[in-house]
Structures are given as C-alpha cells and as structure tokens.
C-alpha positions as CSV (number, residue, x, y, z in Angstrom):
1,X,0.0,0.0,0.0
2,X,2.9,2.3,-0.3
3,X,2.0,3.9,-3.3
4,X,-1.6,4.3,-3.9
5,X,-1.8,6.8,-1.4
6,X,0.4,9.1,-4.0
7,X,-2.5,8.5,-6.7
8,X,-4.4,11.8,-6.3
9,X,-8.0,11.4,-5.4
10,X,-9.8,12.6,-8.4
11,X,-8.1,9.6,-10.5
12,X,-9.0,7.2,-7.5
13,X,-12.5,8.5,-7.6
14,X,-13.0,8.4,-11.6
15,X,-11.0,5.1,-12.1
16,X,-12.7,3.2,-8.7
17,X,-16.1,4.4,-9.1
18,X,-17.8,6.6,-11.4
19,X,-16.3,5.3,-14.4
20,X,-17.2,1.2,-13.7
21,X,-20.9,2.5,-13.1
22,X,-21.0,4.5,-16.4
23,X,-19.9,1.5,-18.1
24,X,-21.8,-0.6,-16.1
25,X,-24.7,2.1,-17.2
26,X,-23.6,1.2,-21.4
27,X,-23.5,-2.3,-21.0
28,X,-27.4,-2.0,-20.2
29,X,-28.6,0.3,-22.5
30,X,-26.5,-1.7,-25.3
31,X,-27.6,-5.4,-24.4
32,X,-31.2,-4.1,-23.0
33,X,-32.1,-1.0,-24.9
34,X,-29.7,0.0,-27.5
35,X,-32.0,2.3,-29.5
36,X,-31.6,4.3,-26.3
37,X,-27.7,4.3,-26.2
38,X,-28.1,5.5,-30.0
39,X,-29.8,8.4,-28.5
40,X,-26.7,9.6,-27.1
41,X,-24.7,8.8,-30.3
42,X,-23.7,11.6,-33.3
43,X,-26.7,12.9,-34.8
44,X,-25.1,10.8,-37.6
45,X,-25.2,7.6,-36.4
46,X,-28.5,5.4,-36.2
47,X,-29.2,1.7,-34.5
48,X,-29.9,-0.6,-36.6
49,X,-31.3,-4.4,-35.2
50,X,-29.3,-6.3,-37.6
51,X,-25.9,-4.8,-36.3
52,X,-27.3,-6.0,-32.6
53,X,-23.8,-7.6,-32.3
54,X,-22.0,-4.9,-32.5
55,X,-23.7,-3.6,-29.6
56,X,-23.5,-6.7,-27.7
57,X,-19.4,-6.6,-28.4
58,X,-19.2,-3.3,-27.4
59,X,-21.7,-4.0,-23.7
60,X,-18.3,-6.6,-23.6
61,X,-15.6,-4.3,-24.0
62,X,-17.4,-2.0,-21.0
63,X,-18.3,-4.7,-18.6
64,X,-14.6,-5.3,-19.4
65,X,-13.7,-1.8,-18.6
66,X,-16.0,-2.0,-15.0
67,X,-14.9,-5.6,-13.8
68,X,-10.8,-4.2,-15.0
69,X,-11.9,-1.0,-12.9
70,X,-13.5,-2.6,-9.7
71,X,-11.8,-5.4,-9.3
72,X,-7.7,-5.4,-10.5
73,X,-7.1,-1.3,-10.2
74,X,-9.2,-1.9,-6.2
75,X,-6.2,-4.2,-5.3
76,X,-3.4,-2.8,-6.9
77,X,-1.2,-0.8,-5.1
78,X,1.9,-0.8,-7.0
79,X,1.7,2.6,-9.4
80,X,3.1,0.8,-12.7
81,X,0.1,-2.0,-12.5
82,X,-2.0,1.0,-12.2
83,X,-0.1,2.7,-15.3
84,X,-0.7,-0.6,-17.3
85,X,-4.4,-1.0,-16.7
86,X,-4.4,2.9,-17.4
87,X,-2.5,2.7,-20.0
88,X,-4.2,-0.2,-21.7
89,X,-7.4,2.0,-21.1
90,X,-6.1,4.6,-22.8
91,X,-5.6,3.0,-26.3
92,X,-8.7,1.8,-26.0
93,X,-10.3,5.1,-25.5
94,X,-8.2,6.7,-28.2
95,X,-9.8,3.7,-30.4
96,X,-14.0,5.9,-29.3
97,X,-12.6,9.1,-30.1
98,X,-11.0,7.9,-33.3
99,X,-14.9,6.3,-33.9
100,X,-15.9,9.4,-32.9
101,X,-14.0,11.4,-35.5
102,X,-14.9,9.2,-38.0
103,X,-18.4,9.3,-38.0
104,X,-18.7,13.3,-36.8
105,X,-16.4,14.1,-39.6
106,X,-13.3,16.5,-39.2
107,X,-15.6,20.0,-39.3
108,X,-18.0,19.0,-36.6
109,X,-15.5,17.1,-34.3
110,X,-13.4,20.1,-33.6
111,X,-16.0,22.9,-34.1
112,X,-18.3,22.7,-30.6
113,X,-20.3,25.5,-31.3
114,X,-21.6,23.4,-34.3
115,X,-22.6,20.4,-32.0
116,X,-25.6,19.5,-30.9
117,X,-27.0,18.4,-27.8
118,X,-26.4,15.0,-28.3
119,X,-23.0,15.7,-29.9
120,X,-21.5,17.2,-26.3
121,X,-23.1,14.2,-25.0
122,X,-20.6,11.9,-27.1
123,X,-17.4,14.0,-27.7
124,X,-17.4,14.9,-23.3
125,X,-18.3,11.3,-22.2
126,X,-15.5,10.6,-24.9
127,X,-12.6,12.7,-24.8
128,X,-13.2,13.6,-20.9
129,X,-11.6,9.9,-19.7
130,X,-9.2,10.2,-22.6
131,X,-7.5,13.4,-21.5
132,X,-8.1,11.9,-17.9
133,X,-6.1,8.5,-18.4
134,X,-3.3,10.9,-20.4
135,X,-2.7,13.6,-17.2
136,X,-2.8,9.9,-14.5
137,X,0.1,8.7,-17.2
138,X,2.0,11.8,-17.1
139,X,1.4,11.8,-13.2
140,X,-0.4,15.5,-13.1
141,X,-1.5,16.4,-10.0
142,X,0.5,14.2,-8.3
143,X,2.6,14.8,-4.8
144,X,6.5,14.3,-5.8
145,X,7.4,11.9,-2.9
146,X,11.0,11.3,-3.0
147,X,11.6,8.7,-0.6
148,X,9.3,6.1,-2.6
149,X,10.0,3.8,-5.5
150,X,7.9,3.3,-8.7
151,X,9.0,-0.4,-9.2
C-alpha cells in the first residue's frame, strides 16, 4: 500500500467508481435497450437491429472496462500495475474518439459551437476519460514523494 496513497483522489475517484458505473450504465442500454444508447450517439449515427452484435461486443468491452476497474485497479497498489491498466485504457479510448471522429467528420469534431446536444453528450463522455487517463500517465497532480520507488 505504499504507493496508492500518492495516486491523487480525483483519479482514485474516476478510475474506482464513477467510471465502472457508467460502463456498467452502457453495458445496459447496449444489451437491454440499444435504440436508447443510439440516442446519445452523433446525430449521424442510427441503430440498426441487424448490427445487434455490435452492440453486444461493445456492452463486452465495458463490462470489461468495469470488472478491470472494480476489481484489478481496487487491489493494486503498485503505481506501474495501475499505469498498465491505465494505459491499456487509454488506447482503448483513443480507439472511441477515433470512432468518434470518424463518423462526426473533421468539421463537426473540432467545431463545438456546431454540436448538438447529443454531440457534447458523445465528444465529453469521450474525450473527458481520454484526456483523464493521459494527465494519470503523465502523473499530473500528483505529490513528488521522494523517498518512494515506482518499481
């Protein structure tokens, strides 16, 4: 337990609990009610049944994210295991906002003022963890404690 106290709160709070029950939140509407999780896509994108897969893969990927998050991150208390799950978290939200971009297209993706409601809904709930994860990998807001050891 030597290190976890340096991990600053609002990455303990994110990472430990509102993140897993956000996921937790998309794996229901995508298994139980995806035309409502479409409701918080791009205007762009639409649900359709036939790609019900998809949606069941992606439910996967965030129970994934919430069993990684409330189970392996609750007991690690070394700072690089943390900066692997992290890390591994990262690419994969680089992978949403890259989806993101894709479908929004390049003018609507960086121009907020042309989003709509829906649109903020997607690029925050998207880029928000992203630029989390990168500031917990470059340590920001961290204490500089000198007498511990990041192995």
């Amino acid at each position: 337990t030597v290190l976890a106290p340096r991990i600053p709160a609002v990455y303990k709070i994110w990472h430990l609990w509102i993140e897993p029950l956000m996921a937790l939140g998309g794996v229901y509407k995508l298994h139980w009610n995806p035309e409502e999780y479409f409701s918080y896509m791009p205007r762009t994108a639409r649900y359709s049944p036939e790609a019900r897969i998809i949606c069941d893969q992606l439910a996967s990927t965030y129970l994934m994210f919430a069993v990684i998050e409330l189970l392996v991150l609750r007991v690690a208390y070394n700072l690089q295991t943390w900066k692997a799950v992290v890390f591994a978290l990262t690419v994969c939200d680089a992978g949403h906002v890259y989806a993101a971009w894709a479908e929004m297209g390049t003018m609507d993706f960086f121009c907020p003022w042309l989003w709509q409601g829906k649109d903020t809904v997607t690029m925050v709930l998207t880029v928000a963890p992203l630029l989390l994860r990168i500031a917990f990998l470059l340590e920001l807001g961290f204490r500089k404690d000198t007498h511990s050891n990041k192995a």
